[in-house]
C-alpha positions in Angstrom: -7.5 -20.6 21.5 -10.0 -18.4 19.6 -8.2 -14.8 18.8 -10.3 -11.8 16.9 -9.6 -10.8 13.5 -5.7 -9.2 13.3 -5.2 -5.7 12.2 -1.3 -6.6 11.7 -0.4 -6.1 7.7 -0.9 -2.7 5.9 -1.5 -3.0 2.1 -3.4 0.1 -0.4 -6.2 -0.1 -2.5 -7.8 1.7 -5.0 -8.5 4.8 -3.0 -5.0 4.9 -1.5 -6.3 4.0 2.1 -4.5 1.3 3.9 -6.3 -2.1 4.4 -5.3 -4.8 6.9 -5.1 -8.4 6.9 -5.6 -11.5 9.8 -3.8 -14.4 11.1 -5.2 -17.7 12.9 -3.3 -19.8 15.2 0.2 -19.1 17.1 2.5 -18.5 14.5 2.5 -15.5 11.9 5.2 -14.8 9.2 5.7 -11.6 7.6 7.4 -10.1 4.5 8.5 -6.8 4.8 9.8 -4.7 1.8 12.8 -2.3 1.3 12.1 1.4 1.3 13.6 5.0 0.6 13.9 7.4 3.0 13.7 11.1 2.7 12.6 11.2 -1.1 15.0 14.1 -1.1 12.9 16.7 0.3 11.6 15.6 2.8 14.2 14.7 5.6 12.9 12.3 8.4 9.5 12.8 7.4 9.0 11.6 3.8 9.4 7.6 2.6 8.8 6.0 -0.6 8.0 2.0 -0.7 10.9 0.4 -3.1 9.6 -3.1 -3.1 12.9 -4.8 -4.6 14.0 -6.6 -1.4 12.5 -7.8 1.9 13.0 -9.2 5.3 10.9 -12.2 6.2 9.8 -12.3 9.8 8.5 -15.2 12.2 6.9 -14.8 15.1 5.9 -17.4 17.4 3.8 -17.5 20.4 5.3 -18.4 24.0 4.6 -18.6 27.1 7.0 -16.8 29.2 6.4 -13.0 28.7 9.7 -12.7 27.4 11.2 -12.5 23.3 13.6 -15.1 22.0 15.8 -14.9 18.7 15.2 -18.0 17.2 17.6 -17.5 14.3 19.1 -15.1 11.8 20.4 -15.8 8.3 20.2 -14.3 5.3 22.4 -11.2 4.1 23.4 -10.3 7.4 23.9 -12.9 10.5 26.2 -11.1 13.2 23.3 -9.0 14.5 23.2 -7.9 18.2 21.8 -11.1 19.9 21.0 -8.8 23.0 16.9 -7.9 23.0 17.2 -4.2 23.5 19.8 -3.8 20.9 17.9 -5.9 18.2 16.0 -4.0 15.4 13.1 -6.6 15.2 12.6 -7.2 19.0 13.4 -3.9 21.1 9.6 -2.8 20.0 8.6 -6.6 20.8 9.7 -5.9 24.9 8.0 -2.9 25.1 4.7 -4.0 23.7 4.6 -7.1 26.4 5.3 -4.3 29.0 2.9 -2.0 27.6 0.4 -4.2 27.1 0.9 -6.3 30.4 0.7 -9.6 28.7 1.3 -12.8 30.1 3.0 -13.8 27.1 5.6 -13.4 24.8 7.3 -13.9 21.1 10.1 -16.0 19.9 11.6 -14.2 16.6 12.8 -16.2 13.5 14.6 -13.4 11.3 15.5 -14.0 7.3 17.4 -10.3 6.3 17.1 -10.0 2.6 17.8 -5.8 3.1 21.2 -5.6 3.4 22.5 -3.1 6.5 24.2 -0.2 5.4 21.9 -0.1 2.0 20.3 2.7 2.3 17.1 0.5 1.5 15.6 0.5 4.9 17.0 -2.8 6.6 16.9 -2.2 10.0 13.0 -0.5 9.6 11.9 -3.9 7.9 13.3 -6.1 10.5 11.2 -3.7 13.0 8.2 -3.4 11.3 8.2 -7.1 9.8 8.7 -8.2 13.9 5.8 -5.8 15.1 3.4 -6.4 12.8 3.5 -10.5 13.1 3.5 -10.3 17.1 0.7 -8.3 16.2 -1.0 -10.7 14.6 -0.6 -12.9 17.4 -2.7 -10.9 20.3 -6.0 -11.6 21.2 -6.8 -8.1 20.4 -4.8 -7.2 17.9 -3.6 -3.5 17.6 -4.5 -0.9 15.0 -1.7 -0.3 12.4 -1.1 3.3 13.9 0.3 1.5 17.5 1.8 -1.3 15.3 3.7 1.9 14.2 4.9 3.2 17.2 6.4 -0.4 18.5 8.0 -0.7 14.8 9.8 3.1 15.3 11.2 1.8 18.8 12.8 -1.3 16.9 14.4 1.2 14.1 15.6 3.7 16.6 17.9 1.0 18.0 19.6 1.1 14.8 20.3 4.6 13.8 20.1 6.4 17.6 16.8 8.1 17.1 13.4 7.6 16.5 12.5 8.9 12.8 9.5 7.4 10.4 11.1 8.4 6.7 11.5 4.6 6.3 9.4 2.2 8.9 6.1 4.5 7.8 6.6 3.9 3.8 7.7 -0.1 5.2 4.5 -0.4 7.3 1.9 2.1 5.4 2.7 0.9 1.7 3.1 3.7 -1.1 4.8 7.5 -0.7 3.9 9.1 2.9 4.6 12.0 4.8 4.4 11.7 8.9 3.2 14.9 10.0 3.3 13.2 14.1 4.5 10.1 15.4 3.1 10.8 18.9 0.4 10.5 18.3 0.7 9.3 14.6 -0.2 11.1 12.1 0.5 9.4 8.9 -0.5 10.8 5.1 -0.7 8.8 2.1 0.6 11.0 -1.0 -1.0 10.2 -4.3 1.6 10.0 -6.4 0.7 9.8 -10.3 0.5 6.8 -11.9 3.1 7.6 -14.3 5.8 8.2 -12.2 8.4 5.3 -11.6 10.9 5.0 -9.1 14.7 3.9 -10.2 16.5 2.6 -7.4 20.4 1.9 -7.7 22.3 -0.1 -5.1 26.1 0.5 -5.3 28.7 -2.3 -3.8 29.6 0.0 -0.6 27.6 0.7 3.0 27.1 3.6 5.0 25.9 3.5 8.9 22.9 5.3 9.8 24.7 6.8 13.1 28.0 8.0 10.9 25.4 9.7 8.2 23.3 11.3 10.8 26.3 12.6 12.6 27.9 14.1 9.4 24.5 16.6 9.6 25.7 20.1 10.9 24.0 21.1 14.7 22.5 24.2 12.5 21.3 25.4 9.1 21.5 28.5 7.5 17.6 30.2 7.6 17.6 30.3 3.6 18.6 26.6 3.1 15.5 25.7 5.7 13.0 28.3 3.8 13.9 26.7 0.3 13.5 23.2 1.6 10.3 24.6 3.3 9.1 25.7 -0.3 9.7 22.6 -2.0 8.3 20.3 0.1 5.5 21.9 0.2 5.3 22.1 -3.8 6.3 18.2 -4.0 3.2 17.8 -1.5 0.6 20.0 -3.9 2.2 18.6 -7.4 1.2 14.9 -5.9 -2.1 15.9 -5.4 -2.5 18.3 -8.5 -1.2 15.1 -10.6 1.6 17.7 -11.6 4.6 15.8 -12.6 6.6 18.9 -14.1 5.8 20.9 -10.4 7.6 16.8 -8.4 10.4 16.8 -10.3 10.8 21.3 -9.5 10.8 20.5 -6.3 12.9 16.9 -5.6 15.8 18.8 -4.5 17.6 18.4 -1.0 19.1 21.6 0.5 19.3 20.6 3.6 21.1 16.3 4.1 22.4 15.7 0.7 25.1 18.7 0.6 26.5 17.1 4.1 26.3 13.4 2.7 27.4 13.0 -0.6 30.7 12.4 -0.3 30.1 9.1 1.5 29.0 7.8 -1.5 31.9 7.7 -4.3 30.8 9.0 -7.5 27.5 10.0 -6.4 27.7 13.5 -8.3 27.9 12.1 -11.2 25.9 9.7 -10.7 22.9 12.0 -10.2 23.8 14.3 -13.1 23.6 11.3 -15.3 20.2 10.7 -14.1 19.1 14.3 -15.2 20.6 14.1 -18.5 18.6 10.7 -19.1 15.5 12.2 -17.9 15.0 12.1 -14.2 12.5 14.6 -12.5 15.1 14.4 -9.7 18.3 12.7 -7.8 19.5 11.8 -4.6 20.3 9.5 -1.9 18.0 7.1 -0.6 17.8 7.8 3.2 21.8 7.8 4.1 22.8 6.0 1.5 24.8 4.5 -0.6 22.2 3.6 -1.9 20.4 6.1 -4.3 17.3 6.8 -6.1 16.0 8.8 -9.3 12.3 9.5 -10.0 11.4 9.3 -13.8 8.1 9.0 -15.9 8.0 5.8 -16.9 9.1 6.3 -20.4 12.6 7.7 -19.3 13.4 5.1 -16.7 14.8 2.2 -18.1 17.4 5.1 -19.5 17.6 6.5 -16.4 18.5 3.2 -14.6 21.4 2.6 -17.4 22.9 6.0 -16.9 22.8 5.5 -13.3 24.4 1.9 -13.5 26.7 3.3 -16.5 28.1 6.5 -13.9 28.9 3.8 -11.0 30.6 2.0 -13.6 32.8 4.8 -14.2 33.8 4.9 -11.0 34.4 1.4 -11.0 32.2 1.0 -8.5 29.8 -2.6 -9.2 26.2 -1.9 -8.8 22.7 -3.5 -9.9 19.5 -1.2 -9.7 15.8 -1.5 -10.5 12.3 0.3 -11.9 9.5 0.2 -9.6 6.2 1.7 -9.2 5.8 4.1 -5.6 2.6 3.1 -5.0 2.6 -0.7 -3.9 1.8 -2.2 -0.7 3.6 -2.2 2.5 4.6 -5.3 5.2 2.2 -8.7 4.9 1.5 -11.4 6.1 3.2 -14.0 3.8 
């Protein structure tokens, strides 16, 4: 069967717009990357690409219009076997609805995001799922729909559709979601110089238990200030202004509520500004947690980090990655 060229697999290039990739015949696999939610200021709305783990995703064509798990191994095996309950093919059901097709996808799942990470392990799964059955229609979807199948699959996760981690997954680099209906992704230029220090403690935290630590209200000055520096982290990416990012990577607003699920995270993040960070905090729930550095502090920044989780005898490992790298592809 002849099929059009795919639109399924996101990556950046030189102008920081997102390109897209193609697939022949009935079987695509893709490789989906770890991420970081929030980027401290911006809750919900803001990921950052951390490309230091990935889920790898099969999808193969069938003829029932139906979705079949294949297999899972990797970190994590005992996911929910039942469709609308699993990340990487709740999106898959609704696009065979939406769509009306008279066929469906059989899912092959390798998790190399551990749950719980704070890395974005149940948006990979989604995103890696959407974008190979993607890949696999005879007219193939533009990335922004790919996006909205992808956000079904993570909200199965944490209770509630947010983009801070499937858009960064999908999109590739730092971006802010103004909309997801309809979508309304930006891609932040971030400056070259700036590095990303990601630090994975030994512990997990559950989407759903973080979320529900956040209060129903916030105080009017907490939203203003976050409001302020947002919008400064937003104007120092584009000004190229590194001093103005690392002013306004603070988090009024989640962090306060969610720190203390992560043991020793204060210090942790104080030894990250004595090192050199432009700023501290958790990646998306957590445990995990990130720092952003120029790149001639962060290999110091990454020990202190490691070095604070050691003092709290808490094992750890952690890398130094670039922000602006490419999102899910087709391997």
């Amino acid at each position: 069967m002849s099929r059009s060229p795919s639109p399924p697999a996101s990556s950046l290039n030189s102008s920081g717009t997102s390109e897209v990739c193609s697939v022949d015949g009935d079987e695509a696999t893709v490789y989906a990357p770890s991420s970081i939610g929030n980027v401290a200021v911006g809750y919900d709305v803001l990921g950052c690409i951390a490309d230091v783990a990935g889920d790898r995703v099969t999808v193969r064509r069938i003829d029932e219009p139906t979705v079949r798990i294949a297999g899972i191994e990797g970190t994590v095996t005992d996911l929910p076997t039942a469709l609308e309950q699993n990340t990487a093919t709740a999106g898959l059901l609704r696009m065979i609805d939406d769509l009306g097709l008279d066929f469906g996808f059989e899912v092959y799942l390798q998790k190399g995001i551990p749950l719980g990470s704070g890395m974005g392990g149940s948006a990979a799964s989604a995103v890696g799922s959407a974008v190979a059955a993607n890949a696999l229609l005879d007219d193939p979807l533009s990335i922004d729909r790919v996006f909205a199948y992808a956000l079904i699959g993570e909200a199965v996760a944490s209770g509630a559709i947010h983009p801070d981690n499937v858009a960064p997954c999908l999109y590739g680099g730092v971006v802010l979601t103004r909309s997801v209906d309809p979508p309304d992704v930006i891609h932040l230029p971030v400056p070259e110089t700036v590095r990303c220090v990601l630090v994975h403690p030994d512990r997990t935290v559950a989407t759903r238990d973080a979320r529900a630590r956040l209060p129903e209200r916030l105080p009017y000055d907490d939203i203003v200030q976050q409001t302020a520096h947002i919008a400064a982290f937003v104007a120092g990416c584009y000004r190229g202004d590194v001093d103005l990012i690392g002013r306004s990577l603070r988090d009024f607003i989640v962090e306060p509520y969610r720190a203390e699920l992560v043991p020793g995270f204060s210090s942790v993040k104080r030894a990250a500004i004595q090192a050199g960070a432009l700023g501290c905090s958790l990646s998306g729930a957590g445990p995990a947690c990130f720092a952003w550095a120029r790149a001639g502090d962060a290999d110091d920044v990454r020990t202190a980090m490691l070095d604070a989780f050691g003092d709290q005898d808490v094992p750890a490992e952690a890398w130094v990655v670039k922000t602006q790298t490419p999102g899910a592809r087709l391997v």
